[in-house]
Residue, then its C-alpha position, 0 to 999 in steps of 0.5 A: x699615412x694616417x688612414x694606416x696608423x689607426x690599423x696599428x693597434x689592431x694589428x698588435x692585437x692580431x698578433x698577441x692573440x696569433x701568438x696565445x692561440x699558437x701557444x695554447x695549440x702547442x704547450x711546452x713541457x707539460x710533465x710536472x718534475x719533482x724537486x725531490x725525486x733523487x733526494x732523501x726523505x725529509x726528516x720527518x717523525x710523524x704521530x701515529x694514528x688509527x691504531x698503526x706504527x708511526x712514520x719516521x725518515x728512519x722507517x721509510x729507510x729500512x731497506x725495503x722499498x715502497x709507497x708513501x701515499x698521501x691521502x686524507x678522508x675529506x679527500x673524493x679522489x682518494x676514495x676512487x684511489x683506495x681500490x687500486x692500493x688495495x690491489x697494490x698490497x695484494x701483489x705484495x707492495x708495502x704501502x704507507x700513509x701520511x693522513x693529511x689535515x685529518x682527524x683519528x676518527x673521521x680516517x678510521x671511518x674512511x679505512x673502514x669504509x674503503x680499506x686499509x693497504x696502509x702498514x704504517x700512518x702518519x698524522x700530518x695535522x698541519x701539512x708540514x710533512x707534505x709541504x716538506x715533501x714537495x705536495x701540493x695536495x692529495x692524493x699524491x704518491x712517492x715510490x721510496x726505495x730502501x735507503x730512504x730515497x724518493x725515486x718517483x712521484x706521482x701527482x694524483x689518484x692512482x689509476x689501474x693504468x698506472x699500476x705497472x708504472x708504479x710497480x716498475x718504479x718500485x722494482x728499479x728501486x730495490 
């Protein structure tokens, strides 16, 4: 009998790693939810910045819909984004920008150097509008439709393969 409890802690081992191999060859849910989608835009009165108009809830709610991007130029993946919201604006999508943790002259260098689709930017100096958001970093995107209302979120670059669901989404939100 004591021969088979020396085997014990052995077998509870077996089955916790059982148990994390099974889990990590089967995860839950792996799409990530945002809290705000369905919800108004924060209240937010941003400082403009590079020469452009200021971002305010009021303005991101004035009947036509469109994309607030979250970007900032320190930010690598955001350069391999800026030629997709460059083609975004050349099919006619209004886009917004909210620099993150930026400075006025390092982003007039990132425009310069990778494009401007942006009609209005916002200087978040301290993440307070992306936090306010629900961002956990940039880039990130938010499809808003024209009452002020975010109606998608996407987590990350956008990619020439989600241009169509960007545009959609921008679509149902008229």
């Amino acid at each position: 009998m004591r021969r088979w409890l020396g085997f014990v802690p052995l077998l509870v081992l077996g089955l916790i790693v059982a148990g994390l191999l099974w889990r990590l060859a089967n995860p839950g849910d792996t799409d990530i939810r945002s809290r705000m989608v369905g919800r108004p835009v924060p209240q937010l009165a941003l400082a403009p910045v590079a020469g452009h108009p200021a971002i305010t809830a009021a303005s991101l709610a004035d009947g036509q819909p469109r994309l607030l991007n979250l970007f900032a130029s320190w930010c690598v993946p955001c350069i391999a984004e800026a030629p997709v919201l460059m083609e975004l604006k050349r099919q006619g999508v209004r886009i917004d920008g909210i620099a993150i943790r930026d400075t006025e002259r390092d982003l007039g260098n990132f425009l310069e150097r990778h494009g401007n689709p942006f009609e209005r930017i916002g200087s978040d100096p301290e993440s307070k509008a992306q936090v306010a958001l629900g961002s956990a970093g940039v880039p990130e995107s938010f499809v808003i439709d024209g009452r002020g209302v975010i109606r998608m979120q996407h987590i990350g670059p956008i990619e020439p393969s989600d241009v169509p669901k960007i545009v959609q989404a921008l679509e149902q939100a008229r």
